[in-house]
C-alpha positions as a printed Julia matrix, in Angstrom:
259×3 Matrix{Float64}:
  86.47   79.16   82.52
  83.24   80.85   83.71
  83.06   82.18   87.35
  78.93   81.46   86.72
  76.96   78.89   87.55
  73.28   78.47   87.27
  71.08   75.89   89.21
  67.38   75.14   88.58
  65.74   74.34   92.52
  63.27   72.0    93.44
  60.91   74.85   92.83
  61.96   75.01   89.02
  63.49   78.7    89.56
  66.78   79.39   87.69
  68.89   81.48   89.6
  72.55   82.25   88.41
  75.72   82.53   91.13
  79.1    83.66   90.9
  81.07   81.41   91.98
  84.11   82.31   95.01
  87.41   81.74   93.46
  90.76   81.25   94.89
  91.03   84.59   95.82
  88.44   85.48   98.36
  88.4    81.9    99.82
  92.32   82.37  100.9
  91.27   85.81  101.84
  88.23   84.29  104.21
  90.72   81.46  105.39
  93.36   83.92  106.78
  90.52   85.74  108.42
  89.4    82.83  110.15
  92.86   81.89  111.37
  93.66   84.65  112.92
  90.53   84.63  114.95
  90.89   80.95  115.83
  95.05   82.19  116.81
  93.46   84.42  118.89
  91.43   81.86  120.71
  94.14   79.76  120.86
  96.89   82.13  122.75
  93.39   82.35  124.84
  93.47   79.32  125.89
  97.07   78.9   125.98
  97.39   81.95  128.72
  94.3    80.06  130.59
  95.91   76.55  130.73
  99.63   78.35  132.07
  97.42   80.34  134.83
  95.59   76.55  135.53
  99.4    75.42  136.03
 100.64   77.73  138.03
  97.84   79.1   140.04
  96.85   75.85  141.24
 100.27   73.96  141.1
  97.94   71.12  138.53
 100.41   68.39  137.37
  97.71   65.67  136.62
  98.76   64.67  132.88
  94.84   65.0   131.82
  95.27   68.79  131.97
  97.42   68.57  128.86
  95.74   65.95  127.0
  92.23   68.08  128.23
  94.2    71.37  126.7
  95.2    69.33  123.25
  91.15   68.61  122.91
  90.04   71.88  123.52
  92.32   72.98  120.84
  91.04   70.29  117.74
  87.88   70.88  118.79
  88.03   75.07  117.97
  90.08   73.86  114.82
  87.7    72.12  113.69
  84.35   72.91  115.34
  84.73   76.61  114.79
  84.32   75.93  111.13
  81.3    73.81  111.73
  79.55   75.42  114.31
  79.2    78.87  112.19
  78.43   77.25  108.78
  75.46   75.44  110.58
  74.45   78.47  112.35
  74.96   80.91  110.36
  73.76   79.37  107.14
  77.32   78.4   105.54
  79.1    81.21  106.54
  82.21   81.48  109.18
  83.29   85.09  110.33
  85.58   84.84  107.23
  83.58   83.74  104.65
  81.16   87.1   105.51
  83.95   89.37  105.67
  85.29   88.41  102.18
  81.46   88.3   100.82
  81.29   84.62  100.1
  78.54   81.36  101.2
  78.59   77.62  101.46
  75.38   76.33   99.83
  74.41   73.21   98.24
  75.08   72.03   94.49
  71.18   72.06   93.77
  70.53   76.02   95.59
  69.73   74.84   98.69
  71.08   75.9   102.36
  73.94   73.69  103.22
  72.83   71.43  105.64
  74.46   69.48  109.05
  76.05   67.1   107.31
  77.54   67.96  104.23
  78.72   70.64  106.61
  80.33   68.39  109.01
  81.88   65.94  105.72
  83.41   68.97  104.01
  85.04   70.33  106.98
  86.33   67.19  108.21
  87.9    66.66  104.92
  89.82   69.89  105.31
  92.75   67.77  106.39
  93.16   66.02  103.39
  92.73   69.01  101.49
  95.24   71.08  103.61
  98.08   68.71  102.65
 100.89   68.51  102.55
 100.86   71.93  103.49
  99.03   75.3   103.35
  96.16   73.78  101.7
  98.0    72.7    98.65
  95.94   70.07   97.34
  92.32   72.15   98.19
  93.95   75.29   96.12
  94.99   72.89   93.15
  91.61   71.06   93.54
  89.73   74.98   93.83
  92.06   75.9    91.01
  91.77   72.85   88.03
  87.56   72.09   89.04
  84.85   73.91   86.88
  83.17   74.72   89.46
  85.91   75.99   91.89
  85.57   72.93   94.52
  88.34   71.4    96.54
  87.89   68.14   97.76
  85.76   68.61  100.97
  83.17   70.19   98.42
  83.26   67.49   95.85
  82.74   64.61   98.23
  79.89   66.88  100.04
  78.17   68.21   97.32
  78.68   71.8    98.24
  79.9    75.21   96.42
  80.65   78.34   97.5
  79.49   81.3    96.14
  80.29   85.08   95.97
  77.91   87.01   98.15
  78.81   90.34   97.86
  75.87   93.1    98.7
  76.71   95.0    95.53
  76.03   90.98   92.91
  73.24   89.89   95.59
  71.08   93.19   95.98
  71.73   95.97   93.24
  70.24   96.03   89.79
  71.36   97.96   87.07
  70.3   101.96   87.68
  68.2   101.54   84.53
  66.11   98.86   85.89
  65.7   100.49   88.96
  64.39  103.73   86.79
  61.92  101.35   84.86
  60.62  100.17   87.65
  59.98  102.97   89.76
  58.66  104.66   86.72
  56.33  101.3    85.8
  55.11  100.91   90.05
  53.96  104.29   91.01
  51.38  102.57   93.55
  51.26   98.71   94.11
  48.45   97.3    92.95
  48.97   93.29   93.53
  51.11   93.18   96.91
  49.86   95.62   99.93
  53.24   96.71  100.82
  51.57   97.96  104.89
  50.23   94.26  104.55
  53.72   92.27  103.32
  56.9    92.14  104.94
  60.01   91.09  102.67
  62.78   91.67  104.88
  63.05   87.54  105.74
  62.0    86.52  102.49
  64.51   83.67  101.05
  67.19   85.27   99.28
  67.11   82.62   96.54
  63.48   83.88   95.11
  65.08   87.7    95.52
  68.08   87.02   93.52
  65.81   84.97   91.02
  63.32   87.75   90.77
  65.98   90.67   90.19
  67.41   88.4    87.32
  64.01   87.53   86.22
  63.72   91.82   85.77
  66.59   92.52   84.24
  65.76   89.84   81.53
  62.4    90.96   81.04
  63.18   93.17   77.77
  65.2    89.96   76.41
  62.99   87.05   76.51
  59.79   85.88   74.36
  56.45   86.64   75.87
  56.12   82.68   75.99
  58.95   81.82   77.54
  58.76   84.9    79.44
  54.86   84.21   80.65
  56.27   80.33   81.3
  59.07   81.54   83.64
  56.84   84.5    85.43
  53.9    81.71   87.04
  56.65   79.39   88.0
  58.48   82.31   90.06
  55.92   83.8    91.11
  54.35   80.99   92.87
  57.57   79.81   94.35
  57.63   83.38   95.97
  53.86   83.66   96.49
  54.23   80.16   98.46
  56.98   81.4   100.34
  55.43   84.41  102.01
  52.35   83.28  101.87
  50.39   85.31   99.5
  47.55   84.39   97.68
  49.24   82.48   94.59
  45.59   82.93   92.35
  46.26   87.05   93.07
  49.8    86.4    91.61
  48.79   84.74   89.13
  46.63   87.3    87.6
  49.7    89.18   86.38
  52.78   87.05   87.41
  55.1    89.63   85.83
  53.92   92.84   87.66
  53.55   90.07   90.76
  57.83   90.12   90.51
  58.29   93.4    89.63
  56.35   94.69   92.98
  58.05   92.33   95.13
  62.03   93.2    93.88
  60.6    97.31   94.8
  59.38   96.69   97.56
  62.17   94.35   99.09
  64.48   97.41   98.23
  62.23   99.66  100.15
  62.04   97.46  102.93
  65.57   96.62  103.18
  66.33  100.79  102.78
  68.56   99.6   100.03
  69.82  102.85   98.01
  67.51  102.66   94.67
């Protein structure tokens, strides 16, 4: 079974992503637990000092202290992936992202519908039926992502940002000045990391496709990007290929990514 997966977006841009097995999502999991065990003996050593500092024996204190704790069990998970784009403090340590099936950001509530889900998925124990669900699906989903239309990807620097040495060679060798893109004039550093990854693999495929197919991919890509950072998509258009090639470079030299 193929860790791959490719999606065409709403742009028409193919990108490929490897997809997070079982591996790194128990490996982001365990992360996440033990900072959420932390917050809970937290809280625990808060709600004793409540008790016996102030002598509290209202029963709402311990019905108050059982909320506190479902809501960090289950609104840690939700609060990161929203903010921070399908990612938990797990999921960035072990390299790996929560997006939608069709490329795009995960939004609030396929968020919120997978995550709820985990209790299903957690049963009967030790997320038994997630791991068998992760394990048997094509696509390595367990049930919170099947019912939300989510995946989760590998997002490690090394597959997201590195191309092969000898495509790095070609094109420093090919761009000795930029001629299309200004780079005092651009800034890449925010660009959408969808049109990066699709322009690295539209690179390192350049040698392997047919001029038409190749010409066919190059002005839908390079408008998607030109619309995106708001470049003059005419400009790109002149020479949609050189277009890509300038903006992987100069990404890389904006990012101070080793070349």
């Amino acid at each position: 079974m193929s860790d791959k997966v490719t999606i065409q977006t709403p742009e028409n841009v193919q990108i490929t992503y490897r997809l997070a097995g079982i591996g790194s999502r128990m490996h982001a999991i365990i992360n996440d637990y033990i900072i959420q065990i932390i917050a809970f003996t937290v809280l625990y050593i808060l709600y004793i000092a409540l008790i016996s500092l102030f002598k509290l024996k209202t029963s709402w204190i311990p019905a108050f202290f059982v909320l506190l704790l479902f809501i960090l069990n289950f609104g840690y998970f939700i609060f990161f992936e929203i903010f921070w784009k399908g990612q938990t403090p797990g999921k960035k340590w072990s390299g790996i992202r929560v997006m939608k099936d069709n490329g795009l950001p995960a939004d609030t509530g396929s968020i919120i519908l997978r995550n709820i889900l985990r209790i299903i998925d957690f049963l009967p124990f030790l997320y038994t039926i997630g791991g068998l669900a992760v394990f048997f699906h094509p696509q390595n989903k367990r049930l919170g992502d099947m019912i939300a239309g989510t995946i989760v990807i590998r997002e490690k620097d090394e597959d997201r940002k590195q191309l092969p040495k000898s495509t790095i060679s070609m094109l420093e060798d090919h761009i000795k000045e930029f001629l299309i893109i200004n780079p005092d004039e651009i800034i890449l550093t925010s660009i959408n990391q969808k049109y990066i990854h699709a322009a690295q693999q539209f690179v390192e495929r350049e040698l392997e496709l047919p001029r038409s197919v190749l010409y066919e991919r190059s002005i839908i890509l390079a408008d998607a990007i030109a619309e995106n950072i708001n470049f003059d998509k005419e400009k790109a258009r002149k020479n949609p290929e050189r277009f890509i090639e300038e903006v992987v470079l100069l990404y890389k030299k904006q990012k101070n990514i080793e070349l």
